[in-house]
Structures are given as C-alpha cells and as structure tokens.
C-alpha positions in Angstrom: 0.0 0.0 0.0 1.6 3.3 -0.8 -0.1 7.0 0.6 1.2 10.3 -1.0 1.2 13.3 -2.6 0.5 13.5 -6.6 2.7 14.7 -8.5 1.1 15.2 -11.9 3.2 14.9 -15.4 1.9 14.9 -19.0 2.2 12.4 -22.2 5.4 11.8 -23.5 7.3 11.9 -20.4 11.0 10.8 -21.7 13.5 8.8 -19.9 15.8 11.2 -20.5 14.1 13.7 -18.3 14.3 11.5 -15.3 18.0 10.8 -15.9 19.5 13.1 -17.7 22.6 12.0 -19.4 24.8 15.5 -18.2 24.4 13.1 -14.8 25.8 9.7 -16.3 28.8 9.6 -14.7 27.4 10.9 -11.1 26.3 9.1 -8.5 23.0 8.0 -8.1 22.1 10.6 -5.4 22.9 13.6 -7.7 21.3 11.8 -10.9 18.2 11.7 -8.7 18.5 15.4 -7.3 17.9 16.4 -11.3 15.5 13.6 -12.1 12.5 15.7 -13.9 14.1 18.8 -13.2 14.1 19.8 -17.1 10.1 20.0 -16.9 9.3 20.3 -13.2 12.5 21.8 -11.6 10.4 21.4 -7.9 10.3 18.3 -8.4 13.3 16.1 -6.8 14.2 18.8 -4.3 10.6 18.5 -3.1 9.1 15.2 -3.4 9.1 12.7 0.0 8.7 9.3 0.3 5.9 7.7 -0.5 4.5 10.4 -3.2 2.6 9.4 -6.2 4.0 10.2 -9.7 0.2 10.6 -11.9 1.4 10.7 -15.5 -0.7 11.0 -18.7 0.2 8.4 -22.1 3.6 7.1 -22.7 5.3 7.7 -19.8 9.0 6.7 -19.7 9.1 6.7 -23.2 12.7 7.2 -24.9 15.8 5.8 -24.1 16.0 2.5 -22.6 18.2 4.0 -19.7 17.4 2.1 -15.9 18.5 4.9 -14.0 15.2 6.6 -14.6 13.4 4.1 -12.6 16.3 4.0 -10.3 16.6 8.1 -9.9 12.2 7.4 -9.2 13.6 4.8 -6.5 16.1 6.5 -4.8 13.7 9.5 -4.7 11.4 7.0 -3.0 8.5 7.2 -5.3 5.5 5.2 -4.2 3.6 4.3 -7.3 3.7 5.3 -10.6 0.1 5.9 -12.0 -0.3 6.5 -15.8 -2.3 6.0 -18.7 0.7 4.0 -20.6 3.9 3.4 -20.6 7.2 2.9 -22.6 7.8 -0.8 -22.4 11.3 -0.9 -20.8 10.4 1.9 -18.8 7.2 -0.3 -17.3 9.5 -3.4 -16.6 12.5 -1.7 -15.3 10.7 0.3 -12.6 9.1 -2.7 -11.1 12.6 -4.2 -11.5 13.6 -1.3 -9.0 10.3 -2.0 -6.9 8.2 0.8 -8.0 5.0 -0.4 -8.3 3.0 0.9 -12.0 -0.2 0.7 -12.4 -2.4 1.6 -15.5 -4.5 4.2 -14.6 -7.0 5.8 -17.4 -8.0 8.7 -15.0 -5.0 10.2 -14.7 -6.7 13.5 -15.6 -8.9 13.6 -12.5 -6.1 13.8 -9.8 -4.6 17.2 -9.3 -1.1 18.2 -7.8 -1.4 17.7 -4.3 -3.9 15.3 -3.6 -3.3 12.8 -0.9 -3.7 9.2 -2.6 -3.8 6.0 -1.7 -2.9 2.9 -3.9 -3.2 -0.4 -3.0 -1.5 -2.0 -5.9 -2.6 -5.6 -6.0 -6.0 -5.0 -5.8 -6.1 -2.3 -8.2 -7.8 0.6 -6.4 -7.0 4.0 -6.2 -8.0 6.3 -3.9 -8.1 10.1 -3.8 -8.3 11.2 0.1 -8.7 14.4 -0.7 -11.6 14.5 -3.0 -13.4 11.4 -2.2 -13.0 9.6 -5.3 -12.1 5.8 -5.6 -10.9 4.2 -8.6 -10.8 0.4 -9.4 -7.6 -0.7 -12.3 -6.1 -3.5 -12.8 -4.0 -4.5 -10.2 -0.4 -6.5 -10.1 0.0 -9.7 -9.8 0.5 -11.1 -6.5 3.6 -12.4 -7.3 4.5 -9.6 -9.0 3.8 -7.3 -6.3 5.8 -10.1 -3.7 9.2 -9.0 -6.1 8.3 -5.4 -6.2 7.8 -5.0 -2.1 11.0 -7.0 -1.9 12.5 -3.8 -3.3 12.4 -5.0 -7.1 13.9 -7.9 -9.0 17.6 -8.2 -7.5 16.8 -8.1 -3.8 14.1 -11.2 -4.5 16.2 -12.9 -6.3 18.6 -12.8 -3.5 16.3 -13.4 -0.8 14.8 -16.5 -3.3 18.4 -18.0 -3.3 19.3 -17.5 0.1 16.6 -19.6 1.2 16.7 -22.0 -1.6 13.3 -21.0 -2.9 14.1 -21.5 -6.4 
C-alpha cells in the first residue's frame, strides 16, 4: 500500500528527463536530485517518500536508460500511476520495486492530492476529494518481487533460502 502526494506529469514523459545523461557519470544521489528537473524543476528537491508520480500516455518513453526508474527509486516514489507506458520503462521500474499501475483517470487527480494505492487490488484512492478508482492490479507475485524492493533483492532473498 503506498499514501502520498500526486505529483502530476503529462504524455510523453521521456526517460531522458528523469535521468539526464549530463548526470551519467554521477552518483545515483545527484542523478536523482535532477531527475525531472528539465520540466518540473520542484520536483526532486521537493518530493518525499511515499508520493505518487500521476502521468498521462507514454510515460518513460525514450531511451531505454534504468537509472530513470532508479533516480524514481532513490527519490522514493510510491507508485507510478499513468495511462501507458514505454515498455522498458514499465519493466524496469518494477525491477527497482516501483509499483506501475495503468490508470485511465489520470486527468482527475490534481497536484497535491493525498492518494492511496493499493497496488494488488487495483484501487485508487483520492483522500482528498473522495474519489475511488478500481484498475487492474499487479499480480500477486509480482507485487511479492516489487515489495521485496524489485527484481535483484528477491532474487537474493529466493536464493538464500533456496526458494528457487
């Protein structure tokens, strides 16, 4: 279950955007501080744990660079909501344990509101206005590598305890 503020992006969000490449060679902690900064510069030096990125279509589009989902990670990004994705984008930031849901009604949250997502059963919830959405949810399974904090720490913990 993630509970945050929504931080509300458009179509076509790039991948370079969240990681921009002037940062490649940086660690991840100063990739993140600029993650987004080229079209919402409040962004990274504002957002807390937990917060809700709301996106419209094609979000993480681009480049098929994993430190956006990582630079969303280390920012410590709740859920992603958004109408689509980029494909590499989607996989890779539940490979980092974001969860990313598909969420038509992206256009009813506003900047600000207080959300609530519970991610395997699909519903969204706007605490400030009331509202309550139902989506497609993740997979249990899915979600059980996601909360683990995303495909490497599961697979470790999977091996460890010879679980695989």
């Amino acid at each position: 279950m993630s509970r945050g503020r929504a931080w509300i992006f458009g179509d076509g969000v790039n991948t370079d955007v969240m990681a921009p490449g002037l940062y490649f060679k940086s660690s991840m902690e100063e990739m993140a501080r600029h993650c987004m900064e080229a079209i919402a510069p409040d962004f990274a030096p504002n957002v807390a744990a937990g917060d809700i990125v709301v996106a419209g279509r094609n979000f993480g589009i681009g480049s098929a660079r994993e430190q956006a989902a990582m630079a969303l990670q280390h920012l410590g990004i709740g859920a992603i909501l958004a109408q689509s994705y980029g494909r590499i984008f989607y996989r890779n930031a539940l490979n980092f344990g974001i969860p990313t849901l598909i969420f038509p009604a992206s256009g009813e949250i506003n900047a600000g509101d207080e959300l609530q997502v519970d991610s395997v059963a699909g519903v969204v919830e706007n605490l400030t206005t009331g509202h309550r959405y139902q989506v497609a949810g993740l997979p249990a399974h899915l979600m059980a590598m996601v909360s683990a904090g995303g495909l490497m720490p599961w697979l470790k913990h999977r091996i460890a305890n010879k679980d695989i």
